[in-house]
C-alpha positions in Angstrom: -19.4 -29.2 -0.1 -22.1 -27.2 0.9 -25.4 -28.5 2.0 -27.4 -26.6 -0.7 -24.6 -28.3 -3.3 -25.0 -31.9 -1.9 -29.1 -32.4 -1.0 -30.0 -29.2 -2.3 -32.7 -29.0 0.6 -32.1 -25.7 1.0 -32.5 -23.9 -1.6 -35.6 -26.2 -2.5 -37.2 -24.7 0.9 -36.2 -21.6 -0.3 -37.9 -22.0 -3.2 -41.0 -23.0 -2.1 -41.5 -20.5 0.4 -40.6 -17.6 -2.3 -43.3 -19.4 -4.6 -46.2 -18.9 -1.4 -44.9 -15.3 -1.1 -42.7 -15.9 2.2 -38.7 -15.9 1.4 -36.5 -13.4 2.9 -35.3 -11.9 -0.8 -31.5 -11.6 0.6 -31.7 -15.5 2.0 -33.4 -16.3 -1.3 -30.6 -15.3 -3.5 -28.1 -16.6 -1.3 -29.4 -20.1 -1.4 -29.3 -19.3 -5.8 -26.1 -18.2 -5.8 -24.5 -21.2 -3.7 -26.7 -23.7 -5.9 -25.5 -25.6 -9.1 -28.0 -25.3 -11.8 -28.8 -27.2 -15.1 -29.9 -25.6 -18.1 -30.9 -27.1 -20.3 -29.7 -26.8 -24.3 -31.4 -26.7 -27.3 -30.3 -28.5 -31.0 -28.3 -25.9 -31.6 -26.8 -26.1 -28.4 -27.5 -22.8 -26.4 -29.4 -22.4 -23.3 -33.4 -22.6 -24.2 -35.6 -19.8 -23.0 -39.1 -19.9 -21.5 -41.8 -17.8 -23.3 -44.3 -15.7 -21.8 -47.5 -14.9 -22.9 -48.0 -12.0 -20.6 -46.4 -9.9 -20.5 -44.1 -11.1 -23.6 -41.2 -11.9 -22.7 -38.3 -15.4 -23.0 -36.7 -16.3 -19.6 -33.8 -18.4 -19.2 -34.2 -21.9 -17.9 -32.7 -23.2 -14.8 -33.2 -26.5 -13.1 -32.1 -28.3 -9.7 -32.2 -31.7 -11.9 -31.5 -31.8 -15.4 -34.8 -32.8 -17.5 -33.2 -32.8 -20.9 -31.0 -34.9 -22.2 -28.8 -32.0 -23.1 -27.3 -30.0 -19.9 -25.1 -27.4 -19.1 -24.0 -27.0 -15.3 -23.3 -23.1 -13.8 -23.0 -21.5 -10.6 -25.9 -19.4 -9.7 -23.7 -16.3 -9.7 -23.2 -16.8 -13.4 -27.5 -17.0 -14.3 -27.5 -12.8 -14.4 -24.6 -12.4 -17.3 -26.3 -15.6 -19.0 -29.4 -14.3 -19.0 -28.6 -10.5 -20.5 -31.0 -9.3 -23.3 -33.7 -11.5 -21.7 -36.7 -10.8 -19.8 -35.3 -12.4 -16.8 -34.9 -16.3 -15.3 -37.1 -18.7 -14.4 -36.1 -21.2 -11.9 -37.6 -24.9 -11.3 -40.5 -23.6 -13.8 -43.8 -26.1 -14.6 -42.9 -27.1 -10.4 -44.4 -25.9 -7.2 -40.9 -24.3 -6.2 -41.5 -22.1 -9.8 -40.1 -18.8 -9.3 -39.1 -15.9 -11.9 -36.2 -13.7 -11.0 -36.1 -10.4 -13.1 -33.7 -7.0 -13.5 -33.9 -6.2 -10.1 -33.5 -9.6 -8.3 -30.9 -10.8 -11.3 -28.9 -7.4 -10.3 -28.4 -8.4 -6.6 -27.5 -12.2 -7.3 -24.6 -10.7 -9.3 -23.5 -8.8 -6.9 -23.8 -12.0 -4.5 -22.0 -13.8 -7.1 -19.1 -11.5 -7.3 -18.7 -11.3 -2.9 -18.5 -14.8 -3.5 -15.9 -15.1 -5.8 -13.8 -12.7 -3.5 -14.6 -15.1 -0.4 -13.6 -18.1 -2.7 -10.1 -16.1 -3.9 -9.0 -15.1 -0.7 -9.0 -18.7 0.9 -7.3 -19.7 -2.2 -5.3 -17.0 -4.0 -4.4 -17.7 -7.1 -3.5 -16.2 -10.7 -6.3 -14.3 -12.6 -8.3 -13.1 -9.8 -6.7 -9.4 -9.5 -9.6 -7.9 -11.4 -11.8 -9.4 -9.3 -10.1 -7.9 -6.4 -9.4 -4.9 -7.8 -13.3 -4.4 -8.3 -14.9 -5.6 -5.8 -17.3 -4.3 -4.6 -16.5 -4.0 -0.9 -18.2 -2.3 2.3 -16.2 -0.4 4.9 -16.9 1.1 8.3 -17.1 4.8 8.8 -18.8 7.4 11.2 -20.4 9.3 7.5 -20.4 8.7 3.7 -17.8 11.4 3.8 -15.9 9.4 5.6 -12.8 7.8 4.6 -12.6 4.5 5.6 -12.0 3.7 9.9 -9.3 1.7 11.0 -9.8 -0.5 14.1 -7.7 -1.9 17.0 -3.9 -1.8 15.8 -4.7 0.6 13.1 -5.9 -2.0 10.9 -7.9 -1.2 8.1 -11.0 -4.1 7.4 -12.5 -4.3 4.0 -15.4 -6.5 3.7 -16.6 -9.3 0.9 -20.7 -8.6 1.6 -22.5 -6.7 3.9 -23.3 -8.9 6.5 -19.9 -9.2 7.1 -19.5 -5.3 7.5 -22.8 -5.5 9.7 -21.4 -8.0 12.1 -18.8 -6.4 12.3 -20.0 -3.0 13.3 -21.9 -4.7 16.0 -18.9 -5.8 17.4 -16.3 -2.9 17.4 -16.7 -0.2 19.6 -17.7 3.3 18.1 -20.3 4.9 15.9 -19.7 3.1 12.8 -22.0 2.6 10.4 -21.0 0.0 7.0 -21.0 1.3 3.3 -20.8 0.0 0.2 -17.9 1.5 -1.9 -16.2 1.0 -5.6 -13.0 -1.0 -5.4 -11.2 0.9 -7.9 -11.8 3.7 -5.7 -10.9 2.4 -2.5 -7.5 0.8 -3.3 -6.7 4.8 -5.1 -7.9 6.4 -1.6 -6.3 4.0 0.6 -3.3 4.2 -1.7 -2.1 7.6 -0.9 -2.7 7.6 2.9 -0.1 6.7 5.6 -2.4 6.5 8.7 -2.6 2.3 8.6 -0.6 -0.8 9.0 -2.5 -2.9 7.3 -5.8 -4.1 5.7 -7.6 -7.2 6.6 -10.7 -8.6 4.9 -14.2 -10.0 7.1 -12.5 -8.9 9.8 -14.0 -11.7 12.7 -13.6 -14.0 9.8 -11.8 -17.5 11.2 -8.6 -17.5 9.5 -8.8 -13.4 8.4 -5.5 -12.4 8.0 -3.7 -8.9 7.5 -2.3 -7.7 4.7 0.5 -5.1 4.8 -0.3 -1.3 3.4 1.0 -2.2 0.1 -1.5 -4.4 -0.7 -3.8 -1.3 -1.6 -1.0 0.1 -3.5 -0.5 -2.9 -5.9 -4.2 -3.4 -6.8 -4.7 0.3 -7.6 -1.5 -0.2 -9.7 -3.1 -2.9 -11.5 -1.4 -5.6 -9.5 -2.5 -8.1 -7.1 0.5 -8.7 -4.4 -1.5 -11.2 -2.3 1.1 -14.2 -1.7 0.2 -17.1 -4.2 -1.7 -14.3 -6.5 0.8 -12.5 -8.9 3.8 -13.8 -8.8 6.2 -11.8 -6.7 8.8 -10.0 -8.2 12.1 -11.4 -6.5 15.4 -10.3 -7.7 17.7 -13.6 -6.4 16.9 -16.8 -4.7 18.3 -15.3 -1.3 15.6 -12.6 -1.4 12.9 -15.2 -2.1 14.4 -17.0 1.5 14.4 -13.4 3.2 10.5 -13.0 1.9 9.5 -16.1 3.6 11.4 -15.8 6.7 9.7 -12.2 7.0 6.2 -14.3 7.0 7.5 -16.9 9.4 8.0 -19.7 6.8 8.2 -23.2 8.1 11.8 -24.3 7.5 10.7 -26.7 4.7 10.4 -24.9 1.7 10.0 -27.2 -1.1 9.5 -25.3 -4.5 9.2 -26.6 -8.4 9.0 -24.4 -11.6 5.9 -24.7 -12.4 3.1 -23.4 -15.5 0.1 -22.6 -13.2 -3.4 -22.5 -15.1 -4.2 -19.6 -17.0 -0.4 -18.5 -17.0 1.6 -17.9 -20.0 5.0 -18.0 -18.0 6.9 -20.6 -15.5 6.7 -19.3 -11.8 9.2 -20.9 -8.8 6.2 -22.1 -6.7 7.5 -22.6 -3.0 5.2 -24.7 -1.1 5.2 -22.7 2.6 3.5 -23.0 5.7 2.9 -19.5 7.1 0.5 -19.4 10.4 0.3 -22.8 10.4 -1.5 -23.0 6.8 0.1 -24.3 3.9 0.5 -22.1 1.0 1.5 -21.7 -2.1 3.5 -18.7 -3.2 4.7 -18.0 -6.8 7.8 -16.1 -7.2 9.0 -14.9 -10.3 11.8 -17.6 -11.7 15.5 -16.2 -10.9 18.7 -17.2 -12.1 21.5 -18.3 -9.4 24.3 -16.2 -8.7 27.5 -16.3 -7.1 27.2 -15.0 -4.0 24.4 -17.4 -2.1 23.5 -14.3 0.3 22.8 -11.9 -2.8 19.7 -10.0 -2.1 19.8 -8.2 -5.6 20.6 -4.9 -6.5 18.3 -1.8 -6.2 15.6 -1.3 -4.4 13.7 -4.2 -3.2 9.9 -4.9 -4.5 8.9 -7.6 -1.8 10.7 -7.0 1.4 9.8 -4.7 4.1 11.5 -1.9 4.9 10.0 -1.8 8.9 11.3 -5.9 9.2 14.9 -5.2 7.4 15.3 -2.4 10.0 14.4 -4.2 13.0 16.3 -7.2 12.1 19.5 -5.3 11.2 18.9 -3.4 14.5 19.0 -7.1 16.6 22.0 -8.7 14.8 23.8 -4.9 15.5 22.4 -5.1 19.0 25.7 -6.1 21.8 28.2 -6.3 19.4 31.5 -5.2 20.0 33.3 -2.8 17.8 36.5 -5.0 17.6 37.9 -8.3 18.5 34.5 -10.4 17.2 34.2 -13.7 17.2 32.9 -15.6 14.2 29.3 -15.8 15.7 29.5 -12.0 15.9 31.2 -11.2 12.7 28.4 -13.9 11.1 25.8 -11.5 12.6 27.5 -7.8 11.6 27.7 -8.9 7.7 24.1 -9.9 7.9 22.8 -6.7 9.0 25.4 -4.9 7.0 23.2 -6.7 4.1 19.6 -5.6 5.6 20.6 -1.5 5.9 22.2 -2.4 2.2 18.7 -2.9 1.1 17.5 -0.1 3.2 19.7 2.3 1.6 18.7 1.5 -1.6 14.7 2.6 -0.2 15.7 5.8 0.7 13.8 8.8 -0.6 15.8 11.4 0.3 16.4 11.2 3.5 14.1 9.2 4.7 12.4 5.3 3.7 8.7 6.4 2.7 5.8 4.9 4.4 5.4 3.4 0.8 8.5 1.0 1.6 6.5 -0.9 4.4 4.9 -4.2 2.9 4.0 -6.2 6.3 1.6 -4.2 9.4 4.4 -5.0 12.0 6.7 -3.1 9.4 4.5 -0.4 9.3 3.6 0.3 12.6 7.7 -0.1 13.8 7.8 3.1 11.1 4.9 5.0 13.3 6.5 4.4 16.4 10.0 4.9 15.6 10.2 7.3 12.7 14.4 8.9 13.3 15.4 5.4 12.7 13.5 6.0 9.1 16.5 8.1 8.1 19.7 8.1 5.9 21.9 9.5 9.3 20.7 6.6 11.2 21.1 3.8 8.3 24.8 5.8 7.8 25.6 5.2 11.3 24.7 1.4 11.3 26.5 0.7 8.6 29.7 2.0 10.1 29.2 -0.3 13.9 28.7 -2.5 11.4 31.9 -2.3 9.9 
């Protein structure tokens, strides 16, 4: 919890100083936003409204410490859609730390409200937040408006949840790059049909930021959100839910329920995994068992990566004799016979697309090594394989 949410000292100072005229606006509606706030509720048990004399107007009320008898607790993200047709909202009013926040001011906090919510979502993903992400908004770094969005070191991609973020951040990376404020809708389209990344990452400098594989822009601006423990993922057979995690470097113990999350309609298998040393929890969708316990499904795969089936069939194919195996080496030939099975079935053409890549170390193997990306080479790793 939050200082402002236990003692509440700070947003009280921030208060008062915004009531003698001396508040930083921006530090103001932070300290709103992170607040809990009472309003208090009328007989007929809506919100009650301040009137003005001068000009005439009603403003919602919003406490630190209920005074009625009759409360409703929100976030101070939530005051700008509950005050809508109103003049504005007054905060702490008939108090020293009095302060009115109209259009202008109510505009901004929503904004603040909604870079929250993305912080919130992406330390704990979960189901129902895709049209939050999917909205943002978001800042970027780039040389001019014109500009599409830069990549930084390891042609990762950052995205960030508020501008101060995307200001720290351009303070820190080498280059002329100046932040931005742009439309999610139209950043996940953009970054959707380009191939120049391996992956996007979010408050980049963040502790605990993580990077997300180029598909990730792809899903949202298909109406999906493919963060792990958001939508569930769409995995054909239980053995492609085991090759998933041991792509992400899933502790061994994988312990997983069918479950109803909130807000859900349908079971999902939730696997509880620790990936990076954090435990998650990642919602597959439910599969039924099949006879063959190393079944990775049929058709082309919606959650693997092309870039980590390739290298790993190119390691278990790497030394191996053509005949006389033993059963180590035979173990290791039908496992990668399985991997360029799924590869095959990625094919576009000739080639896997850049679209096939779902993890950055997938994505930038493709970059580096694009004639391994091909239906010859696949053809001729099947056959060593035998």
């Amino acid at each position: 919890m939050s200082q402002q949410q236990g003692d509440g000292a700070e947003i009280r100072a921030a208060l008062v100083a915004a009531n003698r005229g001396g508040a930083d606006p921006h530090q103001l509606l932070r300290a709103v936003a992170a607040a809990r706030w009472h309003l208090p509720l009328g007989d007929d048990g809506e919100p009650m409204v301040f009137s003005v004399a001068e000009p005439p107007e009603e403003l919602l009320v919003a406490e630190l410490e209920p005074t009625a008898a009759r409360t409703r607790t929100v976030a101070g993200g939530e005051l700008p859609g509950l005050a809508q047709g109103l003049g504005g909202v007054a905060l702490e009013p008939e108090t020293p730390r009095a302060v009115v926040l109209r259009a202008p001011a109510l505009e901004a906090l929503r904004r603040i409200g909604r870079s929250d919510a993305l912080a919130a979502a992406l330390a704990a993903p979960g189901p129902g937040q895709g049209e939050a992400f999917r909205t943002g908004p978001y800042w970027v770094l780039g040389a001019s408006d014109a500009e599409a969005p830069a990549t930084v070191r390891e042609r990762i991609l950052p995205v960030f949840t508020a501008p101060e973020h995307a200001e720290r951040a351009a303070r820190i990376e080498p280059g002329r790059l100046a932040p931005r404020e742009v439309d999610g809708a139209a950043l996940w389209a953009g970054l959707a049909a380009r191939d120049d990344y391996d992956g996007i990452t979010f408050d980049l400098h963040r502790p605990g930021a993580r990077a997300f594989g180029p598909h990730l822009a792809r899903g949202l601006a298909a109406g999906a959100d493919p963060r792990p423990g958001a939508d569930p993922l769409p995995a054909r057979t239980v053995a492609e839910i085991h090759r998933w995690l041991d792509e992400h470097r899933a502790a061994p113990d994988r312990k997983h329920a069918l479950v109803r999350r909130e807000g859900e309609d349908e079971l999902v298998a939730l696997y509880l995994a620790v990936i990076d040393h954090v435990p998650q929890r990642i919602a597959f969708r439910p599969v039924e068992p099949t006879l063959d316990p190393d079944d990775l499904g049929a058709g082309p795969t919606a959650i693997l990566c092309a870039g980590q089936l390739l290298l790993d069939a190119r390691s278990d194919l790497s030394g191996l004799p053509p005949k006389g195996r033993d059963p180590a080496q035979q173990a290791r030939a039908r496992r990668a016979a399985r991997w360029l099975e799924q590869l095959e079935a990625l094919l576009q053409g000739d080639r896997i697309p850049f679209t096939a890549l779902r993890t950055p170390h997938g994505a930038a193997h493709w970059r580096r090594e694009p004639e391994l990306y091909t239906a010859g080479w696949i053809r001729e790793q099947r056959a060593a394989a035998g």
